[in-house]
C-alpha positions as CSV (number, residue, x, y, z in Angstrom):
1,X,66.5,31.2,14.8
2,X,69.7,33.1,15.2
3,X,72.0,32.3,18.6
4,X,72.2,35.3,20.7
5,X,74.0,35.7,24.3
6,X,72.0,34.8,27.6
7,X,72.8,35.3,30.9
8,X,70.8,35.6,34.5
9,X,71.4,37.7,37.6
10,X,69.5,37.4,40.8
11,X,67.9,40.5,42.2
12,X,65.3,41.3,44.7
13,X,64.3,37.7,44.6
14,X,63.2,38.3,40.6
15,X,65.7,36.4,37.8
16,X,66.3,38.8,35.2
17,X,67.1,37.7,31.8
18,X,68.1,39.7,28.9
19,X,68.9,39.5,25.7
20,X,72.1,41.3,24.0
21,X,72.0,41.7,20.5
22,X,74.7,44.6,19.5
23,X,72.3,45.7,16.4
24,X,70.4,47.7,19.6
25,X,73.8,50.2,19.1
26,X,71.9,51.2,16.4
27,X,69.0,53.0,18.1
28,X,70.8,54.1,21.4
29,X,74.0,55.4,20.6
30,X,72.1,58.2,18.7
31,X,71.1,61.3,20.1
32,X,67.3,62.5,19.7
33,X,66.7,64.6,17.4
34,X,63.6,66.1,19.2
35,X,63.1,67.3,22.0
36,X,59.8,67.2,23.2
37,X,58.4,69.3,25.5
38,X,61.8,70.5,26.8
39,X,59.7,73.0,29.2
40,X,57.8,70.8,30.4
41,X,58.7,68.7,33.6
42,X,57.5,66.5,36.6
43,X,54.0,65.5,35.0
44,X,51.2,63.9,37.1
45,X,48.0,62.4,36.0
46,X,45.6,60.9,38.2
47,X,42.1,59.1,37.2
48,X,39.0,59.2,39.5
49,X,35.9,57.9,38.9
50,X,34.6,61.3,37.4
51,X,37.3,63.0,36.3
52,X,41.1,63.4,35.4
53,X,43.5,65.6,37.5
54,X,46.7,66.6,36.0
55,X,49.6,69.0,37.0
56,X,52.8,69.6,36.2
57,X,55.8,72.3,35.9
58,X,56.8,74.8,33.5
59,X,59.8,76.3,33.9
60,X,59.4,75.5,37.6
61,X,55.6,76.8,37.9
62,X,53.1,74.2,39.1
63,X,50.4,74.2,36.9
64,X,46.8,72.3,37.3
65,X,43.8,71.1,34.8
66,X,41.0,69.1,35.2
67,X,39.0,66.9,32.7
68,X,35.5,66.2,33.8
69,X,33.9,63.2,32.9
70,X,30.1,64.1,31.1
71,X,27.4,63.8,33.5
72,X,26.5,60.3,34.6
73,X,29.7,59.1,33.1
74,X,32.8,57.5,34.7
75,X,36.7,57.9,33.6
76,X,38.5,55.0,33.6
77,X,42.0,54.0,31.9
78,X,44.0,57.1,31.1
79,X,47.4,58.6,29.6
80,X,49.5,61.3,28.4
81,X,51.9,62.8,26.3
82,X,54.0,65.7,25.2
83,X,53.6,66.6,21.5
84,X,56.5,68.0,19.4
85,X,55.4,71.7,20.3
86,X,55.5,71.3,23.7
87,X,51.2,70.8,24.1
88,X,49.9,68.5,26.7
89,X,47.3,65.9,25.0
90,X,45.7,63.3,27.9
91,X,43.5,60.4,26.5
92,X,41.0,58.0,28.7
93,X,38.2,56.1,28.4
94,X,34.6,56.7,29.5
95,X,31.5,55.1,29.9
96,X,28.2,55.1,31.4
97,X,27.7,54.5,34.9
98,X,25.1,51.8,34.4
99,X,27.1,50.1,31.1
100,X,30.4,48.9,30.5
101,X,31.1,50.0,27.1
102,X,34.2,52.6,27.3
103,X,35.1,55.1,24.2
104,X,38.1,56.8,24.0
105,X,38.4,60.5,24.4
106,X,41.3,63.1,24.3
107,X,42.2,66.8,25.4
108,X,45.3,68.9,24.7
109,X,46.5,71.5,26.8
110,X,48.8,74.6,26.1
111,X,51.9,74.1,28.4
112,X,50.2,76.9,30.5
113,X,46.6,74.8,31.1
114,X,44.9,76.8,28.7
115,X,42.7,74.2,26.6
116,X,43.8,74.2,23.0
117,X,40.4,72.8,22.0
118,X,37.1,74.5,22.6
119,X,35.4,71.7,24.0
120,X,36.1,69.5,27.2
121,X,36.9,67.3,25.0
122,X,36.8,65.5,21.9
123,X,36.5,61.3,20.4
124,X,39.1,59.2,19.4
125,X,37.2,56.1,18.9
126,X,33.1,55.5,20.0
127,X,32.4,52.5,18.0
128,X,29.8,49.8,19.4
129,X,31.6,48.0,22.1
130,X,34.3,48.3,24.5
131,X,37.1,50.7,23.6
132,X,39.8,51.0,26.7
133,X,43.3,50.9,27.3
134,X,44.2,53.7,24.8
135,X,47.9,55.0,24.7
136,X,49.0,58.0,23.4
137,X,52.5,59.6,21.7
138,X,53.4,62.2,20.0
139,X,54.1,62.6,15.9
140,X,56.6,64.8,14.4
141,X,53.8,67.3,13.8
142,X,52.7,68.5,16.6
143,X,50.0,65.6,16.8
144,X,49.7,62.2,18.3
145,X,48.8,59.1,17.8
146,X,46.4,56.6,19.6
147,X,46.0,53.0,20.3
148,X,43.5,51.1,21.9
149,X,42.1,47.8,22.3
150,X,38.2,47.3,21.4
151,X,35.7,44.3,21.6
152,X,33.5,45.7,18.7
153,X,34.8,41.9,16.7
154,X,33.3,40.2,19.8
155,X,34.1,39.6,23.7
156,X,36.4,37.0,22.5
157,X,37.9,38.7,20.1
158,X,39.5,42.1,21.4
159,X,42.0,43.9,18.9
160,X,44.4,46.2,19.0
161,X,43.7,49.6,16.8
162,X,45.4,52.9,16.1
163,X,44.9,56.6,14.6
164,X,46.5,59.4,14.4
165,X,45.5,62.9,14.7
166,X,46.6,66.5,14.2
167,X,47.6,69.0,16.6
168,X,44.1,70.6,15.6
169,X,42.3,67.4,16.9
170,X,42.0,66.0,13.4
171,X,41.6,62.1,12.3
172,X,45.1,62.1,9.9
173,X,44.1,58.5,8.4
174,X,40.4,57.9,6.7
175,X,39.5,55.1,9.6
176,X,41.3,53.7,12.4
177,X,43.9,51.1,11.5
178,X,43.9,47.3,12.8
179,X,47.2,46.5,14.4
180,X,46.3,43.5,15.2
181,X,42.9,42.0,14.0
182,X,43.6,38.3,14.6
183,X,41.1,35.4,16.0
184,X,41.0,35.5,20.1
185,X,42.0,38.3,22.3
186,X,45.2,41.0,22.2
187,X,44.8,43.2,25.0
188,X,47.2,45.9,26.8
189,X,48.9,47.5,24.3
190,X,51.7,49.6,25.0
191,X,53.3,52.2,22.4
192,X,56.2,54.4,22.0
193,X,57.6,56.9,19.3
194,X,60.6,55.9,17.4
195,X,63.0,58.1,15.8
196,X,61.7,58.7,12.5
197,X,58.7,59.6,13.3
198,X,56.9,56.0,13.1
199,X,56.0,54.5,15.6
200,X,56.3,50.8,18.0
201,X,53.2,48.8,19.3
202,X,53.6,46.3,21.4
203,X,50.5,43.9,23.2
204,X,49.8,40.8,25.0
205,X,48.2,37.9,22.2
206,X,46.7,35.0,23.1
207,X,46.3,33.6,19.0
208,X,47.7,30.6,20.6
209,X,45.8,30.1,23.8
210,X,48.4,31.0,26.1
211,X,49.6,35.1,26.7
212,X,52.5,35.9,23.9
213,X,54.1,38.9,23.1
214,X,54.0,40.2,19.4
215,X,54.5,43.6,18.4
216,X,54.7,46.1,15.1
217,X,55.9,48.8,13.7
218,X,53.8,51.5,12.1
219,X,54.7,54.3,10.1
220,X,53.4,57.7,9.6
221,X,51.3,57.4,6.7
222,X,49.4,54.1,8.7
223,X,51.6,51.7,6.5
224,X,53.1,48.4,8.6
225,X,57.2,47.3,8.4
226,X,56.2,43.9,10.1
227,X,53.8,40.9,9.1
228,X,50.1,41.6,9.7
229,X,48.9,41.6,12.6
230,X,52.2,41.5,14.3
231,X,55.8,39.7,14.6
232,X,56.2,37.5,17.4
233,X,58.6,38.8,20.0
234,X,58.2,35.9,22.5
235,X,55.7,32.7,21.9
236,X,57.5,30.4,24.4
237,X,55.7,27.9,26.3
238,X,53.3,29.7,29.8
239,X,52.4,33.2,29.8
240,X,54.3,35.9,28.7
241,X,52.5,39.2,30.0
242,X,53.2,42.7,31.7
243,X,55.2,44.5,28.7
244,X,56.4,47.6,28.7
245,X,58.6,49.4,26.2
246,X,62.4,50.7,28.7
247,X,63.7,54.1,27.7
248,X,67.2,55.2,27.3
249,X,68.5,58.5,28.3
250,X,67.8,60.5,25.6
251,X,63.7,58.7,25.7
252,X,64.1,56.3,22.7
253,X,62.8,52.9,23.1
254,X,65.9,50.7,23.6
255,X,64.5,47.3,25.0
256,X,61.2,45.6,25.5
257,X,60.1,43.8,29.1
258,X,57.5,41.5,30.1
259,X,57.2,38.6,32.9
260,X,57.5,35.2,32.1
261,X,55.7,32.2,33.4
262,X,58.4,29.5,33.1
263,X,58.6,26.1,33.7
264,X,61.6,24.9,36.7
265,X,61.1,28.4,37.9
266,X,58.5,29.2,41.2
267,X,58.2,32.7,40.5
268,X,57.7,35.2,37.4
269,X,60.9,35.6,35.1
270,X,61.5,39.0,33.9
271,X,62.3,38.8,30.4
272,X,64.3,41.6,28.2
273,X,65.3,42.0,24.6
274,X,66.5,44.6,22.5
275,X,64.5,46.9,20.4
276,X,65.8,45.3,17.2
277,X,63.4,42.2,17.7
278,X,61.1,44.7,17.2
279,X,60.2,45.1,13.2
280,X,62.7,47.7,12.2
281,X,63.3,49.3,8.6
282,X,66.2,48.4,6.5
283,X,69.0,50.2,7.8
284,X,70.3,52.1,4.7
285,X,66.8,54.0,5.3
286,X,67.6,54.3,8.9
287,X,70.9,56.0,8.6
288,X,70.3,58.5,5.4
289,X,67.1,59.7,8.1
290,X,69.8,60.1,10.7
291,X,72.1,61.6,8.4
292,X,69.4,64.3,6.5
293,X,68.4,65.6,9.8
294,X,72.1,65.8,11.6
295,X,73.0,68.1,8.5
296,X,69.7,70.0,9.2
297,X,70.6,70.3,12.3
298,X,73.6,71.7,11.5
299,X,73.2,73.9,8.8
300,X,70.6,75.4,11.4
């Protein structure tokens, strides 16, 4: 395992510990090279039982939807995102009042809450068992893509899958890809968009017992640049749980974060490290991305 640099500072009775690696210079000193949903601003989504309330601001202009659950049916776990043309596309899980087995659902909204879809709304996943937690970003087509974890291996076996989908609603892949398929549970998944288009996935995985964090990268065409079912980002000894992907200025995913049950320490550490521990692409295919589209942009 390579050395890196580590170093602690106390704050609001948390320790803090990150990780530098200078390879993370790589993603964050570069400028997006989309901007999504530019109009689009102060966005709000709230679940209740039987529906999904969402508002948010155009150019300044407050603007309202709602997503009603089907009747007898109850809204749980929800999200959102802002596809590359500036749509609005929501995603949650429902399920019968009286059962709890959850599919996944999704809507898309014109920036102006006109539904794009004529339908309230349509499936992302309804296979037998227990699909929740799904996540949703956006693809450099307009589209998006999903994740989700789902039980249908088993109560003891939840996985972590993924599809994308068209701006028109459409499955892009034949099936649903496993992210993560391996024996015992992976469970709150968390995804963002990198800059070429693929995208990161990273989840909670107890393969070993105990919660660690692993994560992958996939990319457009459903292909994986990591091992299968995931790379281990942290498999140190307690539980590693609670990660979310941290955002630089310009929205690209620069670090990863999750709490830490440690041993010598009485409360949870917060742990940090770079996006490079992520799987990442060689980087001569990195840069001559970076460099086709900055020309692009240029000659535009």
């Amino acid at each position: 395992m390579e050395k890196i640099q580590v170093y602690a500072i106390m704050l609001d009775s948390m320790i803090n510990i990150k990780f530098i690696d200078l390879r993370v210079a790589l993603t964050c000193s570069i400028i997006s090279l989309c901007a999504y949903g530019s109009q689009v601003s102060d966005i709000h989504l709230l679940s209740r039982p039987a529906e999904l309330l969402a508002d948010w601001r155009v150019n300044g202009q407050l603007v309202n939807v709602t997503v009603s659950a089907k009747p007898g049916y109850i809204i749980s776990k929800s999200d959102y995102g802002v596809t590359a043309v500036g749509n609005l596309v929501f995603v949650w899980s429902e399920r019968l009042q009286s059962r709890n087995d959850n599919d996944i659902f999704a809507q898309m909204f014109f920036v102006d809450g006109t539904k794009k879809w004529n339908t309230d709304s349509f499936p992302v996943n309804i296979f037998r068992g227990n699909q929740t937690n799904p996540k949703v970003v956006p693809s450099m087509d307009g589209g998006f893509f999903v994740v989700w974890q789902s039980d249908s291996a088993g109560k003891n076996n939840i996985n972590i899958w993924c599809q994308r989908f068209s701006q028109d609603g459409e499955a892009v892949w034949a099936t649903p890809i496993p992210v993560c398929a391996f024996s015992g549970n992976q469970i709150n998944p968390v995804i963002a968009d990198d800059i070429d288009g693929s995208i990161l996935v990273a989840w909670e995985d107890y393969r070993r017992g105990n919660a660690d964090i692993y994560g992958q990268r996939i990319e457009q065409d459903g292909s994986f640049t990591g091992p299968e079912d995931g790379a281990a980002i942290d498999v140190s000894a307690g539980d590693q749980t609670n990660v979310k992907f941290v955002f630089d200025n310009n929205g690209q995913p620069a670090s990863l974060k999750w709490k830490s049950t440690r041993k010598g320490f009485s409360k949870p550490v917060v742990v940090e490290t770079d996006i490079s521990k992520m799987p990442i692409p060689e980087p001569g295919i990195f840069f001559l991305f970076f460099l086709v589209n900055y020309f692009l942009i240029r000659k535009a």
